[in-house]
DRENKEBA-509907 format. One line per 3 residues: number of its first residue (from 0); for each residue y, z, x of C-alpha. Coordinates in steps of 0.5 Angstrom, whole numbers. Each point is the difference from the previous one (the first is absolute). Layout:
NUM) Y Z X; ...
//
This chain:
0) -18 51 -12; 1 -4 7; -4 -5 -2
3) 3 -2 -6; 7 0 3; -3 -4 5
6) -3 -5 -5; 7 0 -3; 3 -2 6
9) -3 -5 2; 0 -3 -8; 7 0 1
12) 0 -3 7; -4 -6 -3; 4 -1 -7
15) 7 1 5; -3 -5 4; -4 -4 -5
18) 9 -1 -2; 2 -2 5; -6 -6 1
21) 4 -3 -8; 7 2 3; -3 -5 6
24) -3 -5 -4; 6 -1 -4; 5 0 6
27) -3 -5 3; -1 -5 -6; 7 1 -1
30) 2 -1 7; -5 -7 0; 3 -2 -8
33) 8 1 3; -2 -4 5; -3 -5 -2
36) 1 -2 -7; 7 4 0; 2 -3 7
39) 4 6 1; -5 6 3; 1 6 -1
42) 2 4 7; -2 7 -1; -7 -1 -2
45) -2 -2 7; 3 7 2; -3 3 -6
48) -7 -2 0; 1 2 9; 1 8 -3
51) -4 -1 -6; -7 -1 4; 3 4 6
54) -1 6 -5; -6 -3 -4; -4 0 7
57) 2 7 3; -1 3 -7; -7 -4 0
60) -2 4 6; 1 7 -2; -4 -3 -7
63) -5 -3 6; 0 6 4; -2 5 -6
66) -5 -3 -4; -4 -1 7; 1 -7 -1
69) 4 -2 8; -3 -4 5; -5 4 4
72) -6 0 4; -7 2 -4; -5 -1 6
75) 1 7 3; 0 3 -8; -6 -3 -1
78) -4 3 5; 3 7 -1; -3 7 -4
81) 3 0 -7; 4 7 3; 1 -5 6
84) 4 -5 -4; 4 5 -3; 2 3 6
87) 1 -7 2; 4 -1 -6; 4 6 1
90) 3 -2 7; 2 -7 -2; 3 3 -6
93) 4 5 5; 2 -6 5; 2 -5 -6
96) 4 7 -3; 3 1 8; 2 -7 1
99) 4 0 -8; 3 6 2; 3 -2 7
102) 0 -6 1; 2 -3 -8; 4 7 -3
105) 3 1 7; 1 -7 2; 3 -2 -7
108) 4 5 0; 4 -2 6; 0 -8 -3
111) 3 3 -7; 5 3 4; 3 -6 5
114) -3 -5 -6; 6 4 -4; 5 -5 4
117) -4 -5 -1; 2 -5 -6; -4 -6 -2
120) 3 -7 0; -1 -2 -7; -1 6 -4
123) 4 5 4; -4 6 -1; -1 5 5
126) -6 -2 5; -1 7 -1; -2 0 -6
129) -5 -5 2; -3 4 5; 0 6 -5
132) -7 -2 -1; -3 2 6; 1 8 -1
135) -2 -2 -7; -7 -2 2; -1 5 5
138) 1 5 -5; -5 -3 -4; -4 -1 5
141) 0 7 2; -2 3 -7; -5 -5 -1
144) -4 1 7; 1 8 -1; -3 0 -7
147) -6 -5 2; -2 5 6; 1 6 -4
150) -5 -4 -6; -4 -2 6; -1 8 1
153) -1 2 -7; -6 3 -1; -3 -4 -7
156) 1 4 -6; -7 3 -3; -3 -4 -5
159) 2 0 -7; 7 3 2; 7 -3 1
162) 3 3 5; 7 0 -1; 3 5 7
165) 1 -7 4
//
């Protein structure tokens, strides 16, 4: 079962981000066919396409970060015992989980909080807003990381039976 909220997760996180790449791709032929075939450039879309990959980026790193696909170090992996690398594994999934949760749920909260105040030049939205996905990704981050640990312990279901208590 956790498995499967976990596959689902990250099928909405890539099709999410998968939107926001055309929304980007749009905005920026826009801005370049405003400006230099229309000779009157489209100003918001500068600002937009600023927000848009902000969030694209965050966003792709909770993806990255549950299907085991961020950066990392393999050599000291590789030369680990299948339960080494599993108790490995596990330590790296409770630091990143910590540094979501500390630094981006606390710390963006605190941004959302004073961006509030804050409103962009040209589009006026409250920078608040921008920065709400900060606490988003950590959040996310967090049930990734703690699922792909608690898949990591699983032990496998006996052969020719689904298993359907995860």
């Amino acid at each position: 079962m956790l498995s499967t909220v976990k596959n689902a997760l990250e099928r909405f996180l890539v099709s999410l981000i998968s939107l926001m790449l055309i929304a980007m791709l749009l905005l920026a032929i826009w801005q370049v066919t405003s400006r230099y075939i229309l000779q009157a450039p489209a100003i918001y879309t500068e600002e937009t396409l600023r927000f848009v990959m902000i969030w694209m980026g965050l966003l792709g790193s909770a993806y990255a970060f549950g299907t085991d696909q961020h950066l990392k170090l393999v050599f000291l992996g590789e030369r680990l015992s299948p339960r080494g690398k599993t108790v490995l594994s596990t330590v790296n999934g409770l630091i990143v989980m910590f540094f979501a949760l500390a630094i981006l749920l606390l710390g963006g909260i605190q941004m959302v909080r004073s961006g509030m105040s804050q409103v962009s030049p040209i589009l006026n939205v409250r920078m608040g807003y921008v920065f709400s996905i900060l606490p988003i990704c950590a959040v996310l981050i967090a049930i990734l990381q703690g699922i792909g640990i608690y898949l990591l312990w699983k032990p496998p279901a006996p052969a020719g039976r689904a298993d359907n208590r995860a």
